[in-house]
N, CA and C atoms as an extended XYZ file, in Angstrom:
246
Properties=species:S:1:pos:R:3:atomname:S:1:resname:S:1:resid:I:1 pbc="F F F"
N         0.839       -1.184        0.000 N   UNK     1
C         0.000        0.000        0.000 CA  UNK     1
C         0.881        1.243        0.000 C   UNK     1
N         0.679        2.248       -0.838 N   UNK     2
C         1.184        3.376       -0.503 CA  UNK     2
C         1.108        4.191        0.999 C   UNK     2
N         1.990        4.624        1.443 N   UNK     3
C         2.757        4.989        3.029 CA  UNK     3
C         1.555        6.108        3.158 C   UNK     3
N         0.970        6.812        2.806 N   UNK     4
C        -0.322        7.556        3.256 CA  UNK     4
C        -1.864        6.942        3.645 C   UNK     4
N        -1.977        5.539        2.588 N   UNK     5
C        -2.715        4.800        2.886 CA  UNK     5
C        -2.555        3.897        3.883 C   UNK     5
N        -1.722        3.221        3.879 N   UNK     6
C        -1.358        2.677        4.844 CA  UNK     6
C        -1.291        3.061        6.364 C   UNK     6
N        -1.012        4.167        6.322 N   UNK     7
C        -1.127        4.480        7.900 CA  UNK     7
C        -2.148        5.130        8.347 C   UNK     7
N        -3.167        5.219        7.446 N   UNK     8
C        -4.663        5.474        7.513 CA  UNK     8
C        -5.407        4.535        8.380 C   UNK     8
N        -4.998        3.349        7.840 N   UNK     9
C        -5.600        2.071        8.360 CA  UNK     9
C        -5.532        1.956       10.215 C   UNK     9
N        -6.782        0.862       10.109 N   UNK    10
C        -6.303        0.101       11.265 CA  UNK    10
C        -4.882       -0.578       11.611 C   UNK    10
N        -4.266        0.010       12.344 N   UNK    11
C        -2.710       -1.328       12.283 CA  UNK    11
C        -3.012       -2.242       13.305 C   UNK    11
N        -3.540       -2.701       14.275 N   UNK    12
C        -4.091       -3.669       14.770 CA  UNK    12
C        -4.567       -4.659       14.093 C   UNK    12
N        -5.095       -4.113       13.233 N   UNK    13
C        -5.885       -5.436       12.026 CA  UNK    13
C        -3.896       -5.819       11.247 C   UNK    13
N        -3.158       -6.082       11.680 N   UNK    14
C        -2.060       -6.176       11.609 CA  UNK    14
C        -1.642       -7.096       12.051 C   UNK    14
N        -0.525       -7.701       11.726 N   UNK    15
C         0.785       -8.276       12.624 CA  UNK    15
C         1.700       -7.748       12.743 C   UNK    15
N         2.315       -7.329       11.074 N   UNK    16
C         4.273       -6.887       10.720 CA  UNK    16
C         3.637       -5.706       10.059 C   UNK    16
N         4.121       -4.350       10.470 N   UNK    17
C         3.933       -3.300        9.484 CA  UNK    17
C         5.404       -3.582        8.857 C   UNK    17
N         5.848       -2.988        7.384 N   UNK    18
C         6.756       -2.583        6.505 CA  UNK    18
C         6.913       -1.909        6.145 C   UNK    18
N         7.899       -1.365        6.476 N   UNK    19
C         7.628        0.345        6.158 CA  UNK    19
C         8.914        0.015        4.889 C   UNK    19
N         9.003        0.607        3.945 N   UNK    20
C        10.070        0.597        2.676 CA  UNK    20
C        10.272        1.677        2.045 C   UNK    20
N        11.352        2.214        2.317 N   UNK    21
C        11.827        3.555        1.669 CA  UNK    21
C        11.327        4.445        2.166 C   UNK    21
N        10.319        4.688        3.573 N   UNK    22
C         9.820        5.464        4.182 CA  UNK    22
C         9.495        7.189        3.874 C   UNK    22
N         8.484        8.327        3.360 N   UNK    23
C         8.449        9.354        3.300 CA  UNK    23
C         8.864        9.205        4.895 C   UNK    23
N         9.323       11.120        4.850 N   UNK    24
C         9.275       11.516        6.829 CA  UNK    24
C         7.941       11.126        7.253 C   UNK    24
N         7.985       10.702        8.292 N   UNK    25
C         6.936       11.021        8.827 CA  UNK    25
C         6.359       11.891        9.777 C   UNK    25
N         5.426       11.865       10.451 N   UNK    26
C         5.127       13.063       11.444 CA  UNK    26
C         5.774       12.269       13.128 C   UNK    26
N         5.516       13.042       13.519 N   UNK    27
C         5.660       13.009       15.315 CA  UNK    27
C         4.343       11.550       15.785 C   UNK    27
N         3.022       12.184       15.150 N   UNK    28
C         1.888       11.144       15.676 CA  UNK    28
C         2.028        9.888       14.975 C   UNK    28
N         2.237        9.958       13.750 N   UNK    29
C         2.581        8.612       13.177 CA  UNK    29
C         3.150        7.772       13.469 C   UNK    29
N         4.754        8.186       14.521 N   UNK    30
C         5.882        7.670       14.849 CA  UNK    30
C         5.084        6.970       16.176 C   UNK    30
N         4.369        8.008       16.360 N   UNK    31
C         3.982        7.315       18.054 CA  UNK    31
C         3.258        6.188       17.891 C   UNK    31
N         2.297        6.569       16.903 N   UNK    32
C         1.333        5.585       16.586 CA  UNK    32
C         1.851        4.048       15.948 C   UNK    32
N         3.049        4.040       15.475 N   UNK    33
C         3.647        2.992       14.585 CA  UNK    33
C         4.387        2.263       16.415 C   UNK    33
N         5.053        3.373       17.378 N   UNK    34
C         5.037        2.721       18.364 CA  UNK    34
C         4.339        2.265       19.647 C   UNK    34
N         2.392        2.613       19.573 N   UNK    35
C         1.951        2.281       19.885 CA  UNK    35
C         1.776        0.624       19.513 C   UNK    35
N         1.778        0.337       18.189 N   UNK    36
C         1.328       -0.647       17.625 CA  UNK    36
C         2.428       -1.620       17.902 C   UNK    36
N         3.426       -1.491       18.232 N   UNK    37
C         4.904       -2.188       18.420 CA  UNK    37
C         4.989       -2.676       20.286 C   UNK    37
N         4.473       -1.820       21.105 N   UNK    38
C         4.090       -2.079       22.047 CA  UNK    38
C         2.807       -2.807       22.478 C   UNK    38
N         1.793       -2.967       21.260 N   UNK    39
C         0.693       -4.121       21.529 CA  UNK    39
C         1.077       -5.031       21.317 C   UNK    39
N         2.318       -5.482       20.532 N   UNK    40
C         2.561       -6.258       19.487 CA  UNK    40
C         2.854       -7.136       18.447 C   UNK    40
N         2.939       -5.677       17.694 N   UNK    41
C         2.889       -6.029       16.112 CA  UNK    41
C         4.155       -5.680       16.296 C   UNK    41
N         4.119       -6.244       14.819 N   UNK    42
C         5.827       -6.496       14.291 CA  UNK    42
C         6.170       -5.354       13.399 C   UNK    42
N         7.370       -4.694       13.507 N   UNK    43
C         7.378       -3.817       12.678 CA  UNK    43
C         9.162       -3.773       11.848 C   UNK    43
N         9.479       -3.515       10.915 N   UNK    44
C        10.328       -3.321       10.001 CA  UNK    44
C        10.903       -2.147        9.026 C   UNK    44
N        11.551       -1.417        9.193 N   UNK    45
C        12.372       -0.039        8.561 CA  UNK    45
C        13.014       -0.291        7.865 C   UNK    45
N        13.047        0.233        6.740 N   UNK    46
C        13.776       -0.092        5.732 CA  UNK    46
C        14.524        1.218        5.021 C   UNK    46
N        15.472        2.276        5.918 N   UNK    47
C        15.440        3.869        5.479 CA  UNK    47
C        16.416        3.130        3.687 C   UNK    47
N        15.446        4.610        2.807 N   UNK    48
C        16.064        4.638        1.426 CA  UNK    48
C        16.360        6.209        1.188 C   UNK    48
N        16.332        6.280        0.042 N   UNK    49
C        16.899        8.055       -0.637 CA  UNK    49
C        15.497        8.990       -0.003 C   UNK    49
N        14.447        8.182        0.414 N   UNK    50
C        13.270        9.251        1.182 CA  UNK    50
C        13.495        9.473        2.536 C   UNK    50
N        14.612        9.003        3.094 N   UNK    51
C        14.953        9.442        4.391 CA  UNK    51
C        16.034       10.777        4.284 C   UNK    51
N        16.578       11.243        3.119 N   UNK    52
C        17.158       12.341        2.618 CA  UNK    52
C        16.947       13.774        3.074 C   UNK    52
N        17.537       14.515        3.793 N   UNK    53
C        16.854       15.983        4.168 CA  UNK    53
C        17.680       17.079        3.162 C   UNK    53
N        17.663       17.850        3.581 N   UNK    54
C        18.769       18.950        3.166 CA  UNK    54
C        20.126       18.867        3.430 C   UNK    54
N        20.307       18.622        4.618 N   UNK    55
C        22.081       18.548        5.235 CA  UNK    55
C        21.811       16.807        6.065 C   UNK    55
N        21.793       15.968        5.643 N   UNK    56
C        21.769       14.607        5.993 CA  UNK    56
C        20.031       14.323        6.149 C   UNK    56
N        20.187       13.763        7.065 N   UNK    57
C        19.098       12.644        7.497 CA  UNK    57
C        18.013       13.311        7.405 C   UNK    57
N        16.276       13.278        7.073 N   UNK    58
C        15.195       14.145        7.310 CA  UNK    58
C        14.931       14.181        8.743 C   UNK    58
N        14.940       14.860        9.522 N   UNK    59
C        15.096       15.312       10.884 CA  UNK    59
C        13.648       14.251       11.842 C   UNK    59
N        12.652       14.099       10.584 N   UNK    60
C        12.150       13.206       11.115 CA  UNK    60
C        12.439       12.102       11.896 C   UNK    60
N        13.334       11.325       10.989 N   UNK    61
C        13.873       10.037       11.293 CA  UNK    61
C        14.610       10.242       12.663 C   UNK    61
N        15.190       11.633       13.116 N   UNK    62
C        15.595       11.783       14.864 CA  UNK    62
C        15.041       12.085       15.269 C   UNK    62
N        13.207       12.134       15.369 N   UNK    63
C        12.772       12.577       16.385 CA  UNK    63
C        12.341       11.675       17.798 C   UNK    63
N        12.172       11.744       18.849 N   UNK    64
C        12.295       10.630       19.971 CA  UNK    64
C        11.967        9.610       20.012 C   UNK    64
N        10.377       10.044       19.097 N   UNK    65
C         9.431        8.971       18.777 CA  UNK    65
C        10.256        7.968       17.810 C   UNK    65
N        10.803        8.027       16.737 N   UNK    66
C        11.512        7.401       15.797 CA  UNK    66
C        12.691        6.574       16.453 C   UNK    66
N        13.609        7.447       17.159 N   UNK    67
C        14.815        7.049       17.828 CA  UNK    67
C        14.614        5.697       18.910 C   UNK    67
N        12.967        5.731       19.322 N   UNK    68
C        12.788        4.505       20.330 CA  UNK    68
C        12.703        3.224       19.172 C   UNK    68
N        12.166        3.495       17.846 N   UNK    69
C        11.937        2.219       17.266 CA  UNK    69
C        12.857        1.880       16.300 C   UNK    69
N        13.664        2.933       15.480 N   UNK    70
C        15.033        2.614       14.509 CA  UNK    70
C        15.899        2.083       15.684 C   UNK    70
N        16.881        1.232       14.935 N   UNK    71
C        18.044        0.595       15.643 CA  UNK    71
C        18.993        1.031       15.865 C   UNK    71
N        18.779        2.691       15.173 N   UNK    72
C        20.099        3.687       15.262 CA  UNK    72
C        19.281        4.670       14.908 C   UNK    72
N        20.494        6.063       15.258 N   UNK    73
C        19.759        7.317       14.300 CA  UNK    73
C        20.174        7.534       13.275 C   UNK    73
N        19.633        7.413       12.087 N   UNK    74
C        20.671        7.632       10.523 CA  UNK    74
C        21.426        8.995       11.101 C   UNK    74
N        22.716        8.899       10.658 N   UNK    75
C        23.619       10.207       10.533 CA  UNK    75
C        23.752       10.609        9.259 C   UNK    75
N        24.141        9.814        8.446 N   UNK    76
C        24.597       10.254        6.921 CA  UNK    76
C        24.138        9.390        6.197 C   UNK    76
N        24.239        9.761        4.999 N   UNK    77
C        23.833        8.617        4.022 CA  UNK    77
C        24.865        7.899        2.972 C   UNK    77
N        25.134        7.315        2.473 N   UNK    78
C        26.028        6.066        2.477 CA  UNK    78
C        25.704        5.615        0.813 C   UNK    78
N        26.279        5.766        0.282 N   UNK    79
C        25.753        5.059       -1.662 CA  UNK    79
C        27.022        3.951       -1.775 C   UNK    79
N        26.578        3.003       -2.264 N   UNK    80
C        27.585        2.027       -2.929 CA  UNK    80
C        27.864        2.467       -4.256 C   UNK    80
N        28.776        1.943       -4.444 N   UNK    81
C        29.431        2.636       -6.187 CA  UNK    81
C        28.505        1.846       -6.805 C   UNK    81
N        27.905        0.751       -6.942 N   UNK    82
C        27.191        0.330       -7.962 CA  UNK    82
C        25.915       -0.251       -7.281 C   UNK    82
């Protein structure tokens, strides 16, 4: 499902959310993705080129809410040559 639809939904009617290539998200979303992680459900991050800000990371991805459920805080971003 596209990442706007998707988090429209019920996530309870859930098991594993997937999040892939993630837009930012908001503050409530984050909470809400870790509400659902604390009932839970299973959840999975997958940061791509949409985690991108201006000067590194989209500031989203550090906000507290985020920082409790990523396994790190992206700092920089990282390209393989091919």
């Amino acid at each position: 499902l596209p990442q706007a639809d998707a988090l429209r939904k019920r996530l309870e009617d859930f098991r594993v959310v997937c999040l892939v290539d993630p837009d930012p998200l908001t503050q409530a979303e984050w909470k809400r993705l870790s509400d659902f992680v604390e009932g839970g459900g299973g959840l999975a991050v997958f940061l791509g080129r949409h985690a991108r800000g201006r000067n590194g990371p989209d500031p989203s991805f550090r906000l507290p809410e985020a920082e409790a459920l990523l396994p790190a805080v992206p700092a920089r971003e990282f390209r393989a040559a091919e």
